[in-house]
ZAMARGU-4260 file (C-alpha; in steps of 0.2 Angstrom, whole numbers, plus 5000, padded with zeros to 4 digits):
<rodrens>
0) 5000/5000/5000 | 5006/5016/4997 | 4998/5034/5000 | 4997/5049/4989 | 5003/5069/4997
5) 5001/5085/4990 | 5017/5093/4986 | 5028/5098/5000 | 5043/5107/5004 | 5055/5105/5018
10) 5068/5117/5024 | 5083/5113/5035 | 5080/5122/5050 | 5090/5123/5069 | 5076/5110/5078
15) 5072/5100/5062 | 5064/5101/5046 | 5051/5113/5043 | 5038/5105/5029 | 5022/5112/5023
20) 5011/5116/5009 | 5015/5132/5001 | 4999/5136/4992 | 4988/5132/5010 | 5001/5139/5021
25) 5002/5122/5032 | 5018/5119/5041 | 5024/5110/5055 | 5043/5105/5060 | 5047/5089/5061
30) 5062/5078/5065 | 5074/5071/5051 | 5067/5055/5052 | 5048/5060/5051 | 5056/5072/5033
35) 5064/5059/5025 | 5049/5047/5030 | 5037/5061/5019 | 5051/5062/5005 | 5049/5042/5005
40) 5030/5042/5003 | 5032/5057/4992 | 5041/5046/4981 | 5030/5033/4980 | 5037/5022/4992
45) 5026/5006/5000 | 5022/5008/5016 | 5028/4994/5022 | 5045/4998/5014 | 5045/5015/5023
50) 5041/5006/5038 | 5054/4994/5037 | 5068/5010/5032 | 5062/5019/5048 | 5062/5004/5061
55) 5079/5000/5055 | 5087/5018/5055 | 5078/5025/5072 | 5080/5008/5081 | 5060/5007/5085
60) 5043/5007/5074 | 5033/5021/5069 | 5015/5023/5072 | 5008/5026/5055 | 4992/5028/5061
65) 4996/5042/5071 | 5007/5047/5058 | 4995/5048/5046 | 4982/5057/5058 | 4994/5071/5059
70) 4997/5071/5040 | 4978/5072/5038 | 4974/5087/5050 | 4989/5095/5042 | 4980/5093/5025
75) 4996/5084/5018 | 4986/5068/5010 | 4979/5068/4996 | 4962/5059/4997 | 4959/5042/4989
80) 4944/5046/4978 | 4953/5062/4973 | 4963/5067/4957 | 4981/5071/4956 | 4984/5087/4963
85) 4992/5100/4948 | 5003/5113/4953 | 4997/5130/4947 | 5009/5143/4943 | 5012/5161/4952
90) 5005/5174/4944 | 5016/5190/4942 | 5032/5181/4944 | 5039/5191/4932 | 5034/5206/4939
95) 5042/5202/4954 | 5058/5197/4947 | 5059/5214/4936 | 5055/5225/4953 | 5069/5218/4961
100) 5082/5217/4946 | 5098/5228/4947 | 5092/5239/4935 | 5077/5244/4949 | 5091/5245/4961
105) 5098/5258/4952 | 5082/5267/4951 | 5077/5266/4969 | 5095/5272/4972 | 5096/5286/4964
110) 5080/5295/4968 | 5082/5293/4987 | 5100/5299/4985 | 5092/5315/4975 | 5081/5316/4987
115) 5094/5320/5002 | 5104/5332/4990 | 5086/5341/4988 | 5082/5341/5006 | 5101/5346/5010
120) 5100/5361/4997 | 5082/5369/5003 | 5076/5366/5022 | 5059/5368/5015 | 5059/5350/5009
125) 5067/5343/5024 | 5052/5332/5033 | 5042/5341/5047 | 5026/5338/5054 | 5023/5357/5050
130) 5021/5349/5032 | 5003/5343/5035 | 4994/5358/5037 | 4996/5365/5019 | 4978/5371/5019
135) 4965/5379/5032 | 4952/5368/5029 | 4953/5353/5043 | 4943/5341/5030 | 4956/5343/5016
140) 4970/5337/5027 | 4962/5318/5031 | 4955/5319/5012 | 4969/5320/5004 | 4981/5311/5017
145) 4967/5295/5018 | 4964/5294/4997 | 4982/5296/4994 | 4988/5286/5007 | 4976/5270/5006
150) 4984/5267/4988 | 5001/5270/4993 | 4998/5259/5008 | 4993/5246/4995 | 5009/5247/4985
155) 5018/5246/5000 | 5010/5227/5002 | 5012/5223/4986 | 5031/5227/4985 | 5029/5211/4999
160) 5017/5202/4988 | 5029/5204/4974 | 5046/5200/4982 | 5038/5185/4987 | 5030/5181/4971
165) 5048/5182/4964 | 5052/5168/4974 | 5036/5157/4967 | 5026/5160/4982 | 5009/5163/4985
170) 5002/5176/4996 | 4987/5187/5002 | 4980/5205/5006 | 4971/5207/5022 | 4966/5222/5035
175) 4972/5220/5053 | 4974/5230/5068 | 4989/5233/5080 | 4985/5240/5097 | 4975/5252/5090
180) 4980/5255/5073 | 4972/5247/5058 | 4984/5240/5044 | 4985/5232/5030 | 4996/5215/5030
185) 5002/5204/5018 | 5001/5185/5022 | 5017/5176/5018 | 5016/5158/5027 | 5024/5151/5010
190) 5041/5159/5016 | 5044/5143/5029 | 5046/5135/5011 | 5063/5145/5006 | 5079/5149/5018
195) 5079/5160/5029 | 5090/5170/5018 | 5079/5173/5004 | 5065/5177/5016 | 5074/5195/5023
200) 5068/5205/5008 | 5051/5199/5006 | 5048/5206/5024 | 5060/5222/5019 | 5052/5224/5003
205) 5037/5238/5009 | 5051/5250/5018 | 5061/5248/5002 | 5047/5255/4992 | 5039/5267/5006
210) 5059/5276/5005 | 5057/5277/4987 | 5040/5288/4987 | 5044/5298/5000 | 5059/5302/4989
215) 5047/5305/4975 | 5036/5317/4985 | 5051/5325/4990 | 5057/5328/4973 | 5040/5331/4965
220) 5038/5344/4980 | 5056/5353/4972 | 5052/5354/4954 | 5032/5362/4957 | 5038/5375/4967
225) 5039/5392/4959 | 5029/5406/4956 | 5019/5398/4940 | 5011/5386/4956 | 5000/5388/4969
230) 5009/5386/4986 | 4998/5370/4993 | 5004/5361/4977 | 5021/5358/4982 | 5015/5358/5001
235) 5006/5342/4998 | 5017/5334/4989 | 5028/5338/5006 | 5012/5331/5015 | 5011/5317/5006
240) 5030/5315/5008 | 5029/5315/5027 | 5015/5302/5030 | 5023/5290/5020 | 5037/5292/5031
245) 5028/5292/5047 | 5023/5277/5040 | 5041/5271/5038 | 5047/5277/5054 | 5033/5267/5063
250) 5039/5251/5056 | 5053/5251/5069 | 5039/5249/5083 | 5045/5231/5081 | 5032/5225/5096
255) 5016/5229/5086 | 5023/5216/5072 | 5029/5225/5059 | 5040/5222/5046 | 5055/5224/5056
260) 5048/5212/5070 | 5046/5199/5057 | 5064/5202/5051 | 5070/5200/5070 | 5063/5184/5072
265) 5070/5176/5057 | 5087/5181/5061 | 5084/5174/5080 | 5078/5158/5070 | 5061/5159/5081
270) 5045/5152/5075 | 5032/5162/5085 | 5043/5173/5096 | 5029/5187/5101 | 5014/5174/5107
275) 5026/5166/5116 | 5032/5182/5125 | 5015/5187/5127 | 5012/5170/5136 | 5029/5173/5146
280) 5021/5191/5150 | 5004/5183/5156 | 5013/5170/5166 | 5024/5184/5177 | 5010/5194/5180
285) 4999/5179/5185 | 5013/5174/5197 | 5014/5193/5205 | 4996/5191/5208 | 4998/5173/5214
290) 4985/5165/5202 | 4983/5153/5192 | 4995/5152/5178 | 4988/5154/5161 | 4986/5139/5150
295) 4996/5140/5133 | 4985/5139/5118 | 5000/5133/5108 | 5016/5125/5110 | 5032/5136/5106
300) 5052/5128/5102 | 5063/5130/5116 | 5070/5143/5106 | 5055/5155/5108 | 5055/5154/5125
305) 5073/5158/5127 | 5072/5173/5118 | 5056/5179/5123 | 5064/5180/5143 | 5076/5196/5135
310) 5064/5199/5122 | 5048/5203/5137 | 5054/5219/5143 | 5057/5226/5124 | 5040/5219/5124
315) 5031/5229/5138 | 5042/5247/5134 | 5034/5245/5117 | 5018/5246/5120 | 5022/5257/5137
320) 5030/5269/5123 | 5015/5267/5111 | 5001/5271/5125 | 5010/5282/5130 | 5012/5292/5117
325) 4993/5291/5115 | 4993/5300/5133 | 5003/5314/5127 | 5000/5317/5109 | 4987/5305/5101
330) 4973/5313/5115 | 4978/5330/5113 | 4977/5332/5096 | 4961/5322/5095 | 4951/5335/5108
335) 4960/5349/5098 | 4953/5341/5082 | 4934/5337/5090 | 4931/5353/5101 | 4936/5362/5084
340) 4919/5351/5077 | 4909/5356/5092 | 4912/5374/5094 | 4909/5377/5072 | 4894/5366/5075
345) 4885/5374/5091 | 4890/5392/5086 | 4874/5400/5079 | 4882/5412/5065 | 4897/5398/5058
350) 4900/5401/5041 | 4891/5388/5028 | 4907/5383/5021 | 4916/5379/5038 | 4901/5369/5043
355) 4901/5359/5028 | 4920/5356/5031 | 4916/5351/5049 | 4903/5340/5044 | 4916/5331/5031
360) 4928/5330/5043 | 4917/5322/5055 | 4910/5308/5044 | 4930/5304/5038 | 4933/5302/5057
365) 4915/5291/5062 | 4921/5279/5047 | 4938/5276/5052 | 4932/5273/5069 | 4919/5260/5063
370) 4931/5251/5055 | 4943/5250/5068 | 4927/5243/5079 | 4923/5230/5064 | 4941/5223/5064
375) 4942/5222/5084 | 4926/5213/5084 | 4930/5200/5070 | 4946/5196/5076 | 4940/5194/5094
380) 4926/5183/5085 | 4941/5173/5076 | 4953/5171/5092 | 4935/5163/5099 | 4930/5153/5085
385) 4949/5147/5087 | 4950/5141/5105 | 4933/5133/5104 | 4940/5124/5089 | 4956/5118/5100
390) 4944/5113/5115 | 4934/5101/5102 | 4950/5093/5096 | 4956/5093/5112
</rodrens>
């Protein structure tokens, strides 16, 4: 007898081998014993063969009936009654492999290099928050920086969707939350199927292009100033220019899981290094209340745990820093921004146009705040679904 699996990849890692299904993002590590077991079946092997190879290589018998349990909730089997699975081709694999030719380096180069010698040459294009208010009408500012930014927030992903695409892998575009921003992420679970090498500028590949356009702002900001163009031209460029690198900035907030994070814990060779310092986390403050400790909800390598003891405190400062900075900046300029909306609208002679620009203003902020709720709610809804899941199987 012999059993049929999808196509698999395995990749040498520190605590074994880590095999998975690229185009379902499945992975689990196993020993090199269980690998070369799949890569047996995977070739067609009988079972009892395989069997055979294993007992006399590992000294003792495998349970292939456990074995193939886990193989089955890992959705490595093919079914019986099922055809032959095909292998379907990456789209935009070229594309990729064009973004990141040395010719594009050359390109990304040179503009963020012109960039600095602009900035270096005329103060006015160095970044400064003062940048955002090239206008007077409170509405125009989140109009322009949300319709300009959402599709430059976009690119930005899919500079990760391509850089991965170049490597032949699948991915996907989502909208999640961190603490209490909302962002866009790109999925990339197919990168367990490459080295660890190759995955560094997939996660790097968004900061790569978000340096390029603020370059490009910068620049575009240089050549529309004159005379022969309105002043809030160029100033929004600079706008533009300084989100984006706000944007940039932020991805050094490491603890909220940007792209940076993701970057740390491959070199670390960690698997799920911020649940498991999140566990740690629970687990001291548990123990300085004395109760209970928490039960994990997953199993993490010994390497996660080792890390995550130097790795907690970064962990707690982060999001101390990011709450913090709420307090002391995020708060402020919110009341500034909404006792602005309730003076204009409780005023008895506010001009038309301003209540018009307050009522704009105030619709742009409800929406944003609904979808932050919407997103909150379905991933608590998810994290439940999830447990009750585990509980079943359990």
């Amino acid at each position: 007898m012999s059993v049929r699996l999808h196509r698999l990849t395995m990749v040498a890692e520190r605590d074994g081998v880590m095999v998975g299904r690229p185009d379902t993002g499945s992975y689990a590590m196993f020993p090199e014993e269980g690998a070369e077991t799949l890569r047996l079946l995977g070739a067609g092997r009988p079972v009892d063969e395989v069997a055979a190879w294993y007992e006399r290589t590992c000294g003792t018998p495998l349970d292939f009936d456990d074995f193939f349990e886990v193989l089955d909730e890992l959705g490595f089997l093919v079914a019986q009654d099922a055809e032959a699975p095909v292998g379907e081709p990456v789209r935009w694999q070229r594309a990729g492999r064009w973004a990141f030719s040395w010719p594009a380096w050359v390109l990304y180069v040179s503009l963020v290099v012109a960039a600095v010698v602009a900035m270096v040459r005329e103060p006015a294009l160095r970044p400064s928050y003062e940048a955002f208010f090239f206008t007077d009408h409170i509405s125009l500012i989140p109009i322009v920086l949300t319709f300009t930014q959402i599709p430059l927030v976009l690119l930005h992903e899919w500079f990760h969707v391509l850089a991965g695409r170049r490597l032949g892998l699948p991915s996907t575009l989502g909208i999640g939350r961190r603490l209490y921003y909302l962002v866009a992420e790109t999925r990339l679970d197919a990168l367990l199927s490459v080295p660890r090498r190759q995955r560094y500028l997939p996660f790097l590949a968004g900061m790569v292009l978000d340096a390029v356009l603020v370059a490009v702002f910068t620049l575009a900001a240089a050549l529309l100033s004159g005379d022969a163009v309105p002043t809030w031209v160029p100033g929004m460029a600079l706008a533009i220019a300084f989100s984006t690198l706000l944007r940039l900035v932020w991805q050094f907030m490491f603890y909220l899981e940007t792209d940076l994070y993701h970057v740390i814990a491959t070199a670390l060779r960690c698997a799920d290094l911020q649940n498991a310092t999140r566990f740690l986390v629970r687990s001291r403050v548990r123990r300085l209340l004395r109760r209970p400790a928490p039960v994990p909800d997953a199993e993490w390598t010994d390497r996660d745990l080792v890390v995550a003891r130097w790795y907690a405190p970064l962990l707690v400062l982060g999001y101390g820093f990011s709450l913090g900075s709420l307090a002391w900046a995020g708060i402020p300029t919110v009341w500034r921004f909404w006792s602005t909306v309730f003076e204009r609208l409780a005023a008895a002679g506010t001009p038309a146009s301003e209540v018009v620009d307050t009522l704009i203003f105030l619709g742009m902020a409800l929406a944003q705040l609904g979808l932050l709720i919407h997103v909150t709610v379905r991933d608590r809804r998810a994290r439940g679904r999830t447990r009750a899941t585990q509980g079943e199987l359990s």
